[in-house]
Every structure is written in structure tokens, then in C-alpha cells.
DRENVEXMI-578653 format. One line per field, with one value per residue: residue in one letter; y, x, z negated of N, C-alpha, C in turn. Coordinates in steps of 0.1 Angstrom, whole numbers. Example, Ala and Ser with C-alpha at 12.3 -4.5 7.8 and 13.67 -1.06 7.14 Angstrom:
! DRENVEXMI-578653
code <- (a; s)
nnorth <- (-57; -22)
neast <- (132; 128)
nup <- (-78; -71)
canorth <- (-45; -11)
caeast <- (123; 137)
caup <- (-78; -71)
cnorth <- (-33; 0)
ceast <- (132; 129)
cup <- (-78; -79)
! end
This chain:
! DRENVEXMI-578653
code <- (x; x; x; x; x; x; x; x; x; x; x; x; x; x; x; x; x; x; x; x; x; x; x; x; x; x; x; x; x; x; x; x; x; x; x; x; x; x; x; x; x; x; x; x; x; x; x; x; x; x; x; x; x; x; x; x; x; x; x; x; x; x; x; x; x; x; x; x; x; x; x; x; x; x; x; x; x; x; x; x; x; x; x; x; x; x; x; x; x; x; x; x; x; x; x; x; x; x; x; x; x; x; x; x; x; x; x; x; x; x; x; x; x; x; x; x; x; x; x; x; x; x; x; x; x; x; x; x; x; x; x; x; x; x; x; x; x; x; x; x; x; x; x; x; x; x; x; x; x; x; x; x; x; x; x; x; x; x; x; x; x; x; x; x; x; x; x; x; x; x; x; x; x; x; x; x; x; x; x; x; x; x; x; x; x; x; x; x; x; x; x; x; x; x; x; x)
nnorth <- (188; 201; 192; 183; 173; 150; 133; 132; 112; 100; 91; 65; 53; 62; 44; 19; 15; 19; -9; -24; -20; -28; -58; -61; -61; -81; -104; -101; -106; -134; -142; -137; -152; -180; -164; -166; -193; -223; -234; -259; -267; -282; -294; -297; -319; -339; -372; -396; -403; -437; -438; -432; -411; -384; -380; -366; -364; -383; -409; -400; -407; -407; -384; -367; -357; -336; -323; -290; -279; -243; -212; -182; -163; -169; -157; -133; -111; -110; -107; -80; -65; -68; -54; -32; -17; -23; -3; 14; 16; 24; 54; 67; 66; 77; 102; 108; 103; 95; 82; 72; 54; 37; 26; 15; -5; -22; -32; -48; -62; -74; -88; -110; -128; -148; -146; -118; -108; -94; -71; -64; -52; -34; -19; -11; -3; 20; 31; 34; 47; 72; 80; 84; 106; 122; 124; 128; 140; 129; 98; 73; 47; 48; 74; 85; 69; 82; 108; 106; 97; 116; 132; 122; 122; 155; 155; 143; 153; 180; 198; 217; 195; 202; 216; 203; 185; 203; 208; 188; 185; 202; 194; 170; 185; 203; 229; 258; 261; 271; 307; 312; 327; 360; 368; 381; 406; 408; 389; 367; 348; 357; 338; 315; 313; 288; 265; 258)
neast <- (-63; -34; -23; 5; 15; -2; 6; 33; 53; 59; 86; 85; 69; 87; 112; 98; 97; 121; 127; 113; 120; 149; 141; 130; 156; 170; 154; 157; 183; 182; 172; 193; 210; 201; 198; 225; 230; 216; 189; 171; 135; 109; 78; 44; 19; -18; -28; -39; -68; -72; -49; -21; 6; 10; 25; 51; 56; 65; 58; 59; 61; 32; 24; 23; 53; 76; 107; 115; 141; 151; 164; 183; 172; 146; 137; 149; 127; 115; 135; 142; 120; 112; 142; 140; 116; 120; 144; 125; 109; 131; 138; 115; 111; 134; 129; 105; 77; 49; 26; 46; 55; 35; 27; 46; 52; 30; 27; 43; 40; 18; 29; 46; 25; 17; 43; 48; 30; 40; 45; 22; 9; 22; 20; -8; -11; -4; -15; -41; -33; -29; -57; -66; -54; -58; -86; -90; -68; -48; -26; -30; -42; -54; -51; -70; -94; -103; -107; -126; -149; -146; -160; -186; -195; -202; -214; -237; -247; -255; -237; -212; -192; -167; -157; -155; -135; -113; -111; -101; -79; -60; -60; -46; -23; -13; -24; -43; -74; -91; -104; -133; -145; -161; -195; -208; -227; -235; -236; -242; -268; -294; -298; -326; -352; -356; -384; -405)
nup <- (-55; -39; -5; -2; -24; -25; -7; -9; -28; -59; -86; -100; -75; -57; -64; -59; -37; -24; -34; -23; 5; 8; -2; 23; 43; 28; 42; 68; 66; 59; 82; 99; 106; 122; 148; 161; 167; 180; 162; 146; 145; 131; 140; 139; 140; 144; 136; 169; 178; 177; 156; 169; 181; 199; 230; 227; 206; 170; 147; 115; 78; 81; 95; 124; 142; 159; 167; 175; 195; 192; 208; 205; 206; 207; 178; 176; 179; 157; 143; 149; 142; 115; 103; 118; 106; 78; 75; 87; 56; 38; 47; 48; 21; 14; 22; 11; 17; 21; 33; 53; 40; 36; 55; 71; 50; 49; 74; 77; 55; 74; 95; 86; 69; 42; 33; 36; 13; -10; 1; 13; -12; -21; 3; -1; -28; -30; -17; -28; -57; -37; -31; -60; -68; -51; -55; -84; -95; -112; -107; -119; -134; -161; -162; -144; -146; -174; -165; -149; -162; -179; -159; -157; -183; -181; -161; -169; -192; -180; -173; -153; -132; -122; -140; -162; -154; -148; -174; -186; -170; -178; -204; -206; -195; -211; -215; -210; -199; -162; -161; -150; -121; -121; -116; -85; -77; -50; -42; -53; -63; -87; -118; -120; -148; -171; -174; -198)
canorth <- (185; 200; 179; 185; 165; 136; 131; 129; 97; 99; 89; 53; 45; 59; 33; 6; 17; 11; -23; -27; -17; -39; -69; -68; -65; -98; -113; -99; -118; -147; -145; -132; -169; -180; -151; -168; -206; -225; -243; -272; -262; -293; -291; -311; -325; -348; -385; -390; -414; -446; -438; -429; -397; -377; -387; -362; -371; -396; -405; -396; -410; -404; -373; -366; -344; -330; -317; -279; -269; -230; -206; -175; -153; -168; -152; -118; -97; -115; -100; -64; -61; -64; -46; -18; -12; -23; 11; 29; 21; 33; 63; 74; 62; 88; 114; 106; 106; 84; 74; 67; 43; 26; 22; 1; -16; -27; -37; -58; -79; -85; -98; -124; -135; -153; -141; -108; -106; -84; -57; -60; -52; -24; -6; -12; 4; 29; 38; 33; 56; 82; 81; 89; 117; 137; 129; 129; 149; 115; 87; 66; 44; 50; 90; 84; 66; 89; 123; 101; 93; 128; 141; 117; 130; 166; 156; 138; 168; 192; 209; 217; 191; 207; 224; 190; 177; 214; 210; 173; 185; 211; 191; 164; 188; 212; 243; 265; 261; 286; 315; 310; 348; 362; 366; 391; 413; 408; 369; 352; 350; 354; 328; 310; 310; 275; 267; 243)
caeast <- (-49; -32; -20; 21; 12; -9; 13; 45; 54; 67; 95; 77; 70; 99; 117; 94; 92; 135; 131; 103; 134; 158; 137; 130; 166; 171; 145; 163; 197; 179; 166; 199; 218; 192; 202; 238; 232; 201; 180; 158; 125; 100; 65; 32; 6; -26; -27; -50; -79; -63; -38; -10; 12; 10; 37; 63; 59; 70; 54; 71; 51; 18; 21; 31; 62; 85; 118; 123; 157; 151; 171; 184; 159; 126; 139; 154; 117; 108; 145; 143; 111; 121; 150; 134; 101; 127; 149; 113; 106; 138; 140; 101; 105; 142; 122; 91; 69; 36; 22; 51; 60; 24; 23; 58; 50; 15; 32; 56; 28; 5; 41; 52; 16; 20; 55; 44; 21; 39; 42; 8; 3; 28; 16; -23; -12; 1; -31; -54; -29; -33; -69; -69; -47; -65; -101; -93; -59; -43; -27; -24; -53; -58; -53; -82; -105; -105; -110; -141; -156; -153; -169; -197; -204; -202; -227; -250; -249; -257; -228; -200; -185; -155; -154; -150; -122; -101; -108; -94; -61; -58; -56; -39; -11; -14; -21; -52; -81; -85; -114; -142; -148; -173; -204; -209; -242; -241; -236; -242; -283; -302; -307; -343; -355; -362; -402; -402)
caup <- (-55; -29; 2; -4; -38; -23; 8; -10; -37; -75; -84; -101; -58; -47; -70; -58; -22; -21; -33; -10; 16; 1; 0; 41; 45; 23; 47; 77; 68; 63; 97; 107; 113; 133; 164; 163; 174; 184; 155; 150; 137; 128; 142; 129; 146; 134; 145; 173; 172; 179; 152; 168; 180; 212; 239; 228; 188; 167; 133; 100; 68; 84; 103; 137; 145; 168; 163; 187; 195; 195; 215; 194; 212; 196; 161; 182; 175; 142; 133; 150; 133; 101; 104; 120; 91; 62; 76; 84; 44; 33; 54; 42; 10; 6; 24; -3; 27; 10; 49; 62; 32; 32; 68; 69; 42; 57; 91; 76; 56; 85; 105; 79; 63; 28; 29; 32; 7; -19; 10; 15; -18; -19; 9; -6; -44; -26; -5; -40; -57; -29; -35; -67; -65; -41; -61; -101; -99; -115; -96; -131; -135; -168; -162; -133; -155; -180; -157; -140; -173; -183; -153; -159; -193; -177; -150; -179; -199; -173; -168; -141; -133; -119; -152; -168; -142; -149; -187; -191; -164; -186; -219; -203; -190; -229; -206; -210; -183; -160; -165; -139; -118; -127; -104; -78; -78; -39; -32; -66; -67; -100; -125; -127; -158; -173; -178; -213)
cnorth <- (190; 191; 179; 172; 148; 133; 128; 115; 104; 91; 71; 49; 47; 45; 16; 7; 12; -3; -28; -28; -31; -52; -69; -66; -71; -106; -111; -107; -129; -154; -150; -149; -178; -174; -160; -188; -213; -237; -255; -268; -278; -289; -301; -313; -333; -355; -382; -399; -427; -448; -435; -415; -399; -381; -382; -362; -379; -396; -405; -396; -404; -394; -372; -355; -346; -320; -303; -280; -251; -225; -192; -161; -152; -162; -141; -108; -100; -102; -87; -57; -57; -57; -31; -11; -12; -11; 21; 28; 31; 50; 72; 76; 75; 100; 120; 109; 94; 76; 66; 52; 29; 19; 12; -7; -28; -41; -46; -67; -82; -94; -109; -130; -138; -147; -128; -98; -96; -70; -51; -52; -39; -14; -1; -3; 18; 44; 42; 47; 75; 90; 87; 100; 123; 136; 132; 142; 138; 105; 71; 63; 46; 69; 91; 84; 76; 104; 115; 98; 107; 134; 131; 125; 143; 165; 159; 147; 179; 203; 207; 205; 193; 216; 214; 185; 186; 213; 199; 177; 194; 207; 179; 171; 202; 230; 246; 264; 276; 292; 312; 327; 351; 369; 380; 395; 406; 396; 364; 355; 346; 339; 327; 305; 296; 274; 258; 240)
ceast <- (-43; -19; -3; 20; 6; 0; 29; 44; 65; 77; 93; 74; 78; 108; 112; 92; 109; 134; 122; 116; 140; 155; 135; 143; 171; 163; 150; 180; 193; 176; 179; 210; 216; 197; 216; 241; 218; 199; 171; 148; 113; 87; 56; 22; -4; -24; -39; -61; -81; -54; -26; -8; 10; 26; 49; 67; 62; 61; 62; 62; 40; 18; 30; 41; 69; 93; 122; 131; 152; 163; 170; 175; 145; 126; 140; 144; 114; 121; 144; 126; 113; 129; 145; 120; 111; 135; 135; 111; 115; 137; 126; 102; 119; 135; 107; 81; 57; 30; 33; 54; 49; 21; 31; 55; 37; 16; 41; 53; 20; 17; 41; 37; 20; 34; 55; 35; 25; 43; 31; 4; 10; 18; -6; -22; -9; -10; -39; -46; -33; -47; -71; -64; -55; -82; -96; -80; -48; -38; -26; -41; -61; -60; -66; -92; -113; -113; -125; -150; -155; -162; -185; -204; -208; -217; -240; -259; -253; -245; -222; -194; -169; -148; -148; -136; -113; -99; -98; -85; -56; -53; -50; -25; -7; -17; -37; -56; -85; -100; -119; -146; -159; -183; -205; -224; -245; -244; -238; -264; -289; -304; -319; -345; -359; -373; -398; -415)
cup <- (-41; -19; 1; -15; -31; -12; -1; -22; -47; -77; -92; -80; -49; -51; -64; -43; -19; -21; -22; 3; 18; 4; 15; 49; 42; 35; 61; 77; 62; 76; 105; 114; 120; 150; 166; 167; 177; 171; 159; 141; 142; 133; 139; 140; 146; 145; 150; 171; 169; 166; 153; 175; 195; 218; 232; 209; 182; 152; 125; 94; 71; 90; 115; 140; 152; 166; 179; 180; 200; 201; 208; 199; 207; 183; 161; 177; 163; 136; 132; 141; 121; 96; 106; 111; 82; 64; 77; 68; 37; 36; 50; 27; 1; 9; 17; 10; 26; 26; 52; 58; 32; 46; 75; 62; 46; 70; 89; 68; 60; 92; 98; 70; 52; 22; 26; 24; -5; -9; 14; 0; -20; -11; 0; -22; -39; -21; -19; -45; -50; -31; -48; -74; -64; -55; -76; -104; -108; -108; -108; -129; -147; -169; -155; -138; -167; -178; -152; -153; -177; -175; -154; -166; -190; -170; -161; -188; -189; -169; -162; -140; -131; -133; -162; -170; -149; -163; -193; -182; -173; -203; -215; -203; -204; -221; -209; -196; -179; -160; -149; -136; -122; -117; -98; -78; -64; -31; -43; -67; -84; -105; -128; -139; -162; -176; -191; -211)
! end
């Protein structure tokens, strides 16, 4: 498959590479009211051995907490982050650029953990995809399977495999496969006869 093909995205991941976008600019104006006055963010802490809370805690039904006042600066890189991958997806994902899309997407579910777990999984289909591109000529898992299960039988049977692979793209895509050259006197060496 050549690399123009495997490097660029269909229009099934471009579709899901926008919303990919879309969604970390929902998650950037969630952030975004945060940057504009200072918050209270709750924090936890276990009782200590004694039973009770650390100097600067209080208990609340069994657990120890403390109420920060944040300052709209601790939220400032969470937000440019976001902002800045959710335009790198966009911007890869109009330009169908398959790295650029899996590589934003990646970077933007190691930042947010659990939250960013359907980006992880994005940029990860993306990658698997890729893979099976460049090896089967398929990026469809059932197109994949099928091309790998033929070249089995090919192997099993003794024959080409690559002859397999071109026959099944070939009746996949209704197109006649293509004629193999035919051997040269001065580089192709004699066939050895089989012993029985």
C-alpha cells in the first residue's frame, strides 16, 4: 500500500477525528470559567491513627477535607492544552494527516486520565487501523481478517503468498489481478526438480 494511502485518513476517521475536536473544545469551555475568578476545589485526606484530621482539615462524614481557594492560573495550562491539541486534531484531521490526528488525540488522553479515555482510544483505532493498511491493503477489520486468512491458506497450500493478498484485492475491488513478469534467463535461476 503505498505511504500517501496509509498516512492520510478516510473519510469514516476524518468524521470521527472532528468530533474528537469538538469534544476537547466542550472540555475547554468547561475549564474555561475557572481562568475568570478563583474556585474552591475540595481535597481528601485519610484519618490519621488516633482518628482524627491533620491540623489544616476538618472531618466531613468520615473523611478528612480541605476546601482550596485556587487562583485562575492553576487551570491556565490544563486550559491551553486542550485548546491547543483539540485545534492540533482539527487542523490534522481537515488536512487528513493520520499522525498528526493520532498523536493529538494520544496527548490529550494521557492529560485528562479517565476523562480522556475515549481519546485514548481514538488515537489507538487509529494507529491499529494504520497497521492494517500498510500490511493487508484493508483498514476494515473484517476486510483484514479475511486477506490474512487468505494468505494463510496460500501459504498452507504452497503457494505465493503475495499472489493470494493481489487475488483477494483484486476480487474485493472486481478488477482483474495483475500478470506476474515473466522470468529472465539471466537473474531468475532454474527450477529444482521435486524428488517424490
Amino acid at each position: 500500500m503505498p505511504r500517501e494511502v496509509v498516512m492520510s485518513i478516510d473519510s469514516l476517521e476524518r468524521g470521527i477525528g472532528f468530533v474528537a475536536g469538538a469534544l476537547a473544545m466542550v472540555l475547554a469551555l468547561i475549564i474555561s470559567p475557572r481562568l475568570f475568578k478563583n474556585t474552591t476545589i475540595t481535597t481528601t485526606s485519610s484519618l490519621l491513627k488516633n482518628k482524627t484530621c491533620a491540623a489544616t482539615y476538618h472531618l466531613v462524614s468520615g473523611h478528612c477535607e480541605k476546601a482550596l481557594v485556587t487562583h485562575w492560573s492553576y487551570w491556565l495550562p490544563q486550559f491551553l492544552e486542550i485548546v491547543i491539541l483539540g485545534l492540533a486534531v482539527i487542523y490534522f484531521t481537515w488536512r487528513r494527516k493520520r499522525a498528526g490526528v493520532a498523536v493529538s488525540t494520544l496527548l490529550i488522553g494521557l492529560a485528562f486520565g479517565t476523562v480522556g479515555l475515549p481519546f485514548l482510544l481514538v488515537g489507538g483505532w487509529l494507529i491499529v487501523r494504520a497497521f492494517r493498511l500498510q500490511k493487508y491493503g484493508d483498514a476494515t477489520f473484517s476486510g483484514s481478517s479475511r486477506i490474512a486468512r487468505e494468505t494463510a491458506k496460500a501459504k498452507k497450500e504452497g503457494r505465493s503468498p503475495a499472489a493470494a493478498k493481489a487475488r483477494s484485492n483484486s476480487s474485493s475491488k472486481g478488477a482483474a489481478a495483475p500478470s506476474l513478469p515473466t522470468p529472465s534467463k539471466r537473474y531468475t535461476p532454474k527450477k529444482q526438480q521435486r524428488r517424490r
